[in-house]
N, C-alpha and C positions, 0 to 999 in steps of 0.2 A: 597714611598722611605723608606728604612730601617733607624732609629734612629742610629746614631752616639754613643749618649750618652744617660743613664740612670740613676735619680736620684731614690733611693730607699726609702726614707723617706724625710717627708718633711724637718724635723729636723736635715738630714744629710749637713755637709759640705765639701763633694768630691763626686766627680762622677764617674761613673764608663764606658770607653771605651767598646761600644757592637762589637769596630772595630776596625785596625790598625790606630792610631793616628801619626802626624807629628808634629815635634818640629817647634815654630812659627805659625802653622795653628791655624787658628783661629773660635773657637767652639762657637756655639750660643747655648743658653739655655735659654728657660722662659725671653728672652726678654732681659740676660745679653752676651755679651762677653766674653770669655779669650781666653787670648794669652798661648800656648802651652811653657812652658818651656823647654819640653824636649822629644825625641819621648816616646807616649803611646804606649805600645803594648794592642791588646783587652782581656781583662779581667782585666786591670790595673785600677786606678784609680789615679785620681791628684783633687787637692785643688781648691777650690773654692773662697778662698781668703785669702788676707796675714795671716802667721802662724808666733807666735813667738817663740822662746824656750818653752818648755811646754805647748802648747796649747793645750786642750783639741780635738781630732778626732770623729769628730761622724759621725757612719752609720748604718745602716739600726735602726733610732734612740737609738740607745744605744753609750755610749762610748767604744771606740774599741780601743786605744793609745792616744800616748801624741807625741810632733813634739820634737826632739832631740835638733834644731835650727833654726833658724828666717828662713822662705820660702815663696818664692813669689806665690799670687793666680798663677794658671796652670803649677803649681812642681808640676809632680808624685810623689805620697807615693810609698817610699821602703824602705828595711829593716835599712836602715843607717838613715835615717830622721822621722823613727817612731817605735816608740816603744811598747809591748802590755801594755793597761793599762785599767783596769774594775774598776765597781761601787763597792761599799761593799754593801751587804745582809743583809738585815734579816727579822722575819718575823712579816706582818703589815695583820691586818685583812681587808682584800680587796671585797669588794661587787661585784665579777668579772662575766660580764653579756656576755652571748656568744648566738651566735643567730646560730641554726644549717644550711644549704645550703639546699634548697630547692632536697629533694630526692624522690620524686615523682616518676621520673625516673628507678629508683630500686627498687621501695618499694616494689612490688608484685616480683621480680627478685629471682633466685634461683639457687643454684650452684649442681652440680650431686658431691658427696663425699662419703666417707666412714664413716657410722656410727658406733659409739663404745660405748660397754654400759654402760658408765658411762653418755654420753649424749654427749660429745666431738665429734666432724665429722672432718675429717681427707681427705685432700684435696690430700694426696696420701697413696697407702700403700703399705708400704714395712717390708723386714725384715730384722733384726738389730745384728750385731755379736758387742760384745762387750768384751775387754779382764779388766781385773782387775786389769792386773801389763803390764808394757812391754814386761817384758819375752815373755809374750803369741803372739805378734807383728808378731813375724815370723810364727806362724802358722796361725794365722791372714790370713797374703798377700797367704800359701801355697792355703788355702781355696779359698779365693779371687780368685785367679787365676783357680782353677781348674771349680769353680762355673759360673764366669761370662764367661767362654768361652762354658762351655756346656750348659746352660741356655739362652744364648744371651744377657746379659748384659754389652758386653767388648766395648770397642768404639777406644779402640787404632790397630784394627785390620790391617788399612791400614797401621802402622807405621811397624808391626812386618812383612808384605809381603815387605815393602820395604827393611827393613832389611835381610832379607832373599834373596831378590835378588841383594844387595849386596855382601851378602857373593855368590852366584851360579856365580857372575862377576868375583870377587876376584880366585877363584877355576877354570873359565876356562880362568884366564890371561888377561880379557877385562879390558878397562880400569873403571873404578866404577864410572866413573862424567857424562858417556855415559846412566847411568840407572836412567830411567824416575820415578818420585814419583808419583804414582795415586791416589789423594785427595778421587776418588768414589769407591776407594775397598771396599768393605765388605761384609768379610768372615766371620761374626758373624752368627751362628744359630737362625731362626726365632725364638722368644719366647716361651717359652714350657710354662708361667703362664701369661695365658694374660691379668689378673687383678692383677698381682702383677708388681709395677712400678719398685722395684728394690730392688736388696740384697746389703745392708751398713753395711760400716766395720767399726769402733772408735776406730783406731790406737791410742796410744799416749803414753810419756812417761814417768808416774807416776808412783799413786800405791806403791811402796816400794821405799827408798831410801828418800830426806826430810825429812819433818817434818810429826806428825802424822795429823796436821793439815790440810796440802798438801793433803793427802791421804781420809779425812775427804770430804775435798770439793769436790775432785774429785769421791767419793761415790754418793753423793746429786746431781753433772750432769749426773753422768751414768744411775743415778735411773729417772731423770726427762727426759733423752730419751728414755730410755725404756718406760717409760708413755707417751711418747707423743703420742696425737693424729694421724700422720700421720706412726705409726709403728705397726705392729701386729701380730709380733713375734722376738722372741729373743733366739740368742743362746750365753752364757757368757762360755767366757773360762778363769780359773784361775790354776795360777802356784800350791799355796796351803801355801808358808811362806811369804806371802806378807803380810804390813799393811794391804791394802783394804781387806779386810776378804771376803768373798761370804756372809756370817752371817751377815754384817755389810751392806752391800749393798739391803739383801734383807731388813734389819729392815728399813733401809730410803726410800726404795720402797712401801713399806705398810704405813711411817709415812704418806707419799706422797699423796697415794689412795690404803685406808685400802679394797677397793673392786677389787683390779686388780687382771684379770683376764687371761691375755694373755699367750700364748702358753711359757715359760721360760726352756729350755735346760741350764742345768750346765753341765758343763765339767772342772775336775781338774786333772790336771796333774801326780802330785804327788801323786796320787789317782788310775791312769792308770799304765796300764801294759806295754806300750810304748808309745812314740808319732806317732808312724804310729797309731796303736789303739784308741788314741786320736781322730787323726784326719779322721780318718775311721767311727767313732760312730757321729763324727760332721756332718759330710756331712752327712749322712744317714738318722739321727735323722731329722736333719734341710729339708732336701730331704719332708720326712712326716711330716711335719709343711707346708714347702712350700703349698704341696698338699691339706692340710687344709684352708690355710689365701685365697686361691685364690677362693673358694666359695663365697668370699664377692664381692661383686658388688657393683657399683656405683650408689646411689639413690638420688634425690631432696633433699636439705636443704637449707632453708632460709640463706641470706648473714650474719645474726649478728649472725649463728656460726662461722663465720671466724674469724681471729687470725692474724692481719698483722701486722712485723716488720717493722720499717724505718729505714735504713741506709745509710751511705753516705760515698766515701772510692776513694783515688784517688778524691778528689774534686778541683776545679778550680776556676776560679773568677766569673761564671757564674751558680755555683752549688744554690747559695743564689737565684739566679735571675729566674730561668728556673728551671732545672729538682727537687726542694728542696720544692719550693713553690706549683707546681703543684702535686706532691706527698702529702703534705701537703692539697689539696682541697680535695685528693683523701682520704686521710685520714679523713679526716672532715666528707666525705661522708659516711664511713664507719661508723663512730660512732654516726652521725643522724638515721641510720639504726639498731645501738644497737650491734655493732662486738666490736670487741676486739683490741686496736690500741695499739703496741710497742716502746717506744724512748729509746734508750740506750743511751752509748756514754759518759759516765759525762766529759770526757778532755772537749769533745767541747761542752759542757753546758756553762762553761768560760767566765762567761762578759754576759751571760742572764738568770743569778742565780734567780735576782728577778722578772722577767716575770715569770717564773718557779713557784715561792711562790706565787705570787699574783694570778697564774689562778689553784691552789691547791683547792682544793673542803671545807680543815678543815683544822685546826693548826697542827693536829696530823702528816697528808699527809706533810706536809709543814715542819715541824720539823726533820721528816724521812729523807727528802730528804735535808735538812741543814748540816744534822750528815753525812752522808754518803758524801754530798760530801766535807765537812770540813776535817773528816776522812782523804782521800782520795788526798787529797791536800795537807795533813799537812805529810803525808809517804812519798808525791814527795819531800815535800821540804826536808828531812829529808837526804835523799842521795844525791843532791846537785840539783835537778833537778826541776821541777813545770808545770801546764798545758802551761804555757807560751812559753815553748818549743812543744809546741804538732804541731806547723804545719811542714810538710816535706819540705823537698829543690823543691819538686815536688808541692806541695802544693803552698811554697813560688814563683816562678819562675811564674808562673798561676794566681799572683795578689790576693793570700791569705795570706795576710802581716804581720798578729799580729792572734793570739790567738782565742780571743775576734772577729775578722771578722770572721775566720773559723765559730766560736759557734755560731756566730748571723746569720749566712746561714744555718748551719748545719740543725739549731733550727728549720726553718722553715717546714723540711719536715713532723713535727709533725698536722701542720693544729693550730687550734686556739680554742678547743676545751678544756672544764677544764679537769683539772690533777686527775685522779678517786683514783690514788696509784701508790705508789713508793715502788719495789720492788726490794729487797738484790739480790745479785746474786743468782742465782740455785732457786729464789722461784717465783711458778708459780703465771701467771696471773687469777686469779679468778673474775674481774669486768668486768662489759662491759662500754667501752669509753676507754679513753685514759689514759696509766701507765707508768711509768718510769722504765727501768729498768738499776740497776749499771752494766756497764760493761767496761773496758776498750776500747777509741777509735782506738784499732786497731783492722782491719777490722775483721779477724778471730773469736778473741777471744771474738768481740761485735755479731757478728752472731751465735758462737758458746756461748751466753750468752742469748741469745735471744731466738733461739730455744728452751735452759731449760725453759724459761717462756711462751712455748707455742704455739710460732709463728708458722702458719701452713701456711703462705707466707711471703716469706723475697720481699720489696722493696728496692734496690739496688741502688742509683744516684750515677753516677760519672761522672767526665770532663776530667779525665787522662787516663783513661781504665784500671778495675779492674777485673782480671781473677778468680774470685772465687765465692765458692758457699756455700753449707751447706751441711750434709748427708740426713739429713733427712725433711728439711724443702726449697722446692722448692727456688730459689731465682731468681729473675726479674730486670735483668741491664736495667737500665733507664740514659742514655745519656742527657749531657746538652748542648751539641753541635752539629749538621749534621757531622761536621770534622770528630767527632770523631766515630758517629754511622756507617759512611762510610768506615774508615780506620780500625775500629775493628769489623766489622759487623758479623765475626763469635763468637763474646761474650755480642752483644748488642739485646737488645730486642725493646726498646721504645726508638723514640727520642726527646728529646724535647726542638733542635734546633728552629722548628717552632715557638716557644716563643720571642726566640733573635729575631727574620727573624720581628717581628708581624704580623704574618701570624696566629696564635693561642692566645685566651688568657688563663688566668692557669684554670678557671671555662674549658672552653673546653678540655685541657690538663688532668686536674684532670679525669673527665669523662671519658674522653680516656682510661688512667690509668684503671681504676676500672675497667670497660669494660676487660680489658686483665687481670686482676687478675680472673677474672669471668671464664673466659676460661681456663686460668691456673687449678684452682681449680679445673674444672670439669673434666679435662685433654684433652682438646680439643686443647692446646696448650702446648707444651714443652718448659721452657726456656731454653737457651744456655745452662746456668751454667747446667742444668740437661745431654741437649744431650751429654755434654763433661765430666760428671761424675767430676764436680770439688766437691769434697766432702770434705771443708776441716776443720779440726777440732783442735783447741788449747786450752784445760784446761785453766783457769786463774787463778793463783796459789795465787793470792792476793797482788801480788807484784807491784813495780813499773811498771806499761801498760799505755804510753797515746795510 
């Protein structure tokens, strides 16, 4: 019989509904009773025993709030009767002992990828148009358009037959509610580059205008995708009076990796004799680049070349419990193996600052990541706002209550391995095991943060359903619910409802997990976010981002 309820630490004193709860019903636990005060809904949680004004909230044993006023054991926690409230920080030299998961199972294990000669293997390869300023945006999408439909990389093809047989309804006077949408069109051309995974585009709206600053940083990600491992050619289109200079983008590409060597097409505008010409020399040029990159084939590489991001977006009161933890073994397992493991996200670091410092490898590590995220906190406070605000109405409504819970879930999908570096935005990950990287917790800009440091698979959890992806760096939705993998099943990949259900535990789950990064990598599997071309990309301009 499935658990009612789940305690997540011993230290905690609320529990949290795996199920719809009734007010009055009466919950056993470990041998105590309580009386329900009020209905649970699942993913909620309520108290375990009387709270007074102020009382201290602890779960997943960290403090996560404080009680607003006097509440009886079996009140549910919500936003009126608790408030976010964290430990203070700082840093203690901690003898912090981590024992890796038993990887036996993977050890001799190996992924088919693309190798690149700096030594990097790249779990897909594609090629990357990238503009310098906005201006260039529109000729961007001209390209876009012209390429992904004679190439076969379009994926919206049923939408534009159904639209088309609306207007042929509209034209012979039928009535248009009468014309059927057919989910299995497509009209897309079989692939003409059958080793290249795909042509990406990095719309965005910088470059000139801001600060030079603005412009600065946004040099440092255009240059850290262009190096990324899963890209192997590039074609950059600039206006020609913009900040981001061409000049200035290539010098940060070389600070970056003084040996790169990829295929790089310039095209400036202001430079050309028209933009039909322009865009005439792009396609063509990039045409024979295509022809080029697609001679690379996929060959065997050990798992500690991989590169995987954690993320977590759209999360629910079950993110902590199920899909956060078991990412997190998965995680563990990678860096037993000597890969490369990603955590971004600092809002929802929040209240598990000093787990963070304590499982830090050196002072240094540990100091990095103090500054950055004092920084960081002291900007929010500064325009009136703080992480404390970071969880959504969607978030909140899903029994992630205060701040502080978010981060103490969040946290988890890192695994429990030490902290190897902490790194600034835009700079890449260079160790093997587990790194921090700054990024704001909104989901774009932490994915679009994450890819600059590397990541050549994003891990994705969510409980709300999260429609996005990355350009250039696969990404893998992992569900914390059946609900949910059932009701969004066209953008879900992994479920891991089975957790809730106890039908799985997260050792099994994790496994699972890795197992399908395996396939991904080699490309033996496609995730959603890829078949739907969600490719989405937002600069972080340094601002206020939970």
């Amino acid at each position: 019989m499935m658990k009612k309820v789940i305690k997540i630490n011993n230290n905690d004193n609320v529990l949290v509904a795996l199920t719809n709860l009734n007010k009055h019903e009466v919950i056993s636990y470990e041998g105590n009773n309580y009386t329900l005060q009020n209905d649970v809904p699942a993913k909620h949680k309520f108290f375990m025993q009387d709270m007074q004004y102020g009382s201290e909230v602890i779960m997943y044993g960290v403090l996560v709030g404080k009680t607003q006023y006097d509440l009886g054991a079996g009140s549910i926690m919500n936003t009126e009767n608790t408030k976010h409230a964290a430990e203070p920080y700082v840093y203690r030299k901690v003898d912090y002992k981590w024992q890796a998961p038993d990887v036996s199972k993977f050890q001799d294990r190996t992924f088919k990828g693309y190798h690149r000669k700096n030594g990097q293997v790249g779990t897909a390869n594609y090629w990357l148009f990238i503009p310098t300023v906005f201006c260039e945006n529109r000729n961007l999408d001209i390209i876009k358009e012209a390429l992904y439909n004679a190439l076969g990389y379009a994926v919206d093809d049923k939408y534009k037959h159904y639209a088309n047989e609306l207007v042929n309804a509209l034209k012979n006077g039928e009535n248009i509610k009468d014309v059927s949408f057919d989910p299995l069109h497509d009209a897309k051309a079989s692939r003409i580059f059958k080793n290249i995974d795909g042509i990406k585009f990095l719309n965005h709206s910088g470059g000139c205008g801001g600060t030079r600053q603005d412009a600065e940083v946004l040099s440092h990600l255009l240059a850290a995708y262009a190096d990324h491992p899963n890209v192997a050619g590039i074609t950059l289109l600039s206006l020609g009076c913009q900040h981001l200079q061409v000049s200035d983008f290539k010098k940060d590409l070389l600070a970056r990796n003084p040996l790169f060597d990829k295929p790089l097409l310039v095209f400036e505008q202001q430079q050309t004799e028209s933009e039909e010409e322009l865009v005439r020399q792009a396609i063509q040029q990039t045409f024979e680049g295509l022809m080029a990159i697609n001679e690379i084939e996929r060959t065997e590489a050990p798992l500690r070349k991989l590169c995987v991001g954690v993320k977590c977006g759209g999360s629910d009161g079950f993110s902590g419990i199920s899909a956060n933890p078991a990412v997190g073994h998965c995680a563990d397992l990678l860096v037993g193996l000597g890969a490369k493991v990603l955590l971004a996200e600092f809002p929802e670091l929040c209240g598990v600052e000093q787990e963070i410092i304590d499982r830090s490898i050196d002072q240094p590590t540990a100091e990095k990541f103090i500054r950055l995220m004092t920084e960081y906190d002291e900007l929010a406070h500064k325009v009136g706002s703080g992480f404390y605000m970071n969880p959504s109405p969607g978030n909140i409504k899903d029994g992630l209550i205060t701040d502080a819970i978010k981060s103490a879930g969040a946290a988890k999908k890192a695994g429990n391995s030490p902290i190897v570096d902490v790194l600034d935005y835009t700079e890449p990950a260079t160790k093997a095991g587990l790194s921090l990287v700054c990024t704001p917790g909104n989901d774009v800009e932490a994915t679009t943060g994450k890819a600059a440091a590397g990541a050549t698979l994003i891990l994705f959890t969510t409980g709300l359903g999260t429609p996005t992806g990355n350009p250039v760096c696969p990404t893998i939705k992992v569900a914390t619910n059946t609900a949910l993998a059932q009701r969004m099943a066209d953008i879900i990949d992994i479920d891991t409802g089975p957790v809730i259900r106890g039908e799985k535990d997260i050792t099994e789950m994790g496994e699972d997990i890795l197992e399908y990064c395996i396939k991904v990598a080699s490309g033996e599997e496609v995730p959603k976010a890829v078949q739907l071309n969600q490719d989405d990309f937002i600069p972080w301009k340094r601002g206020v981002s939970l």
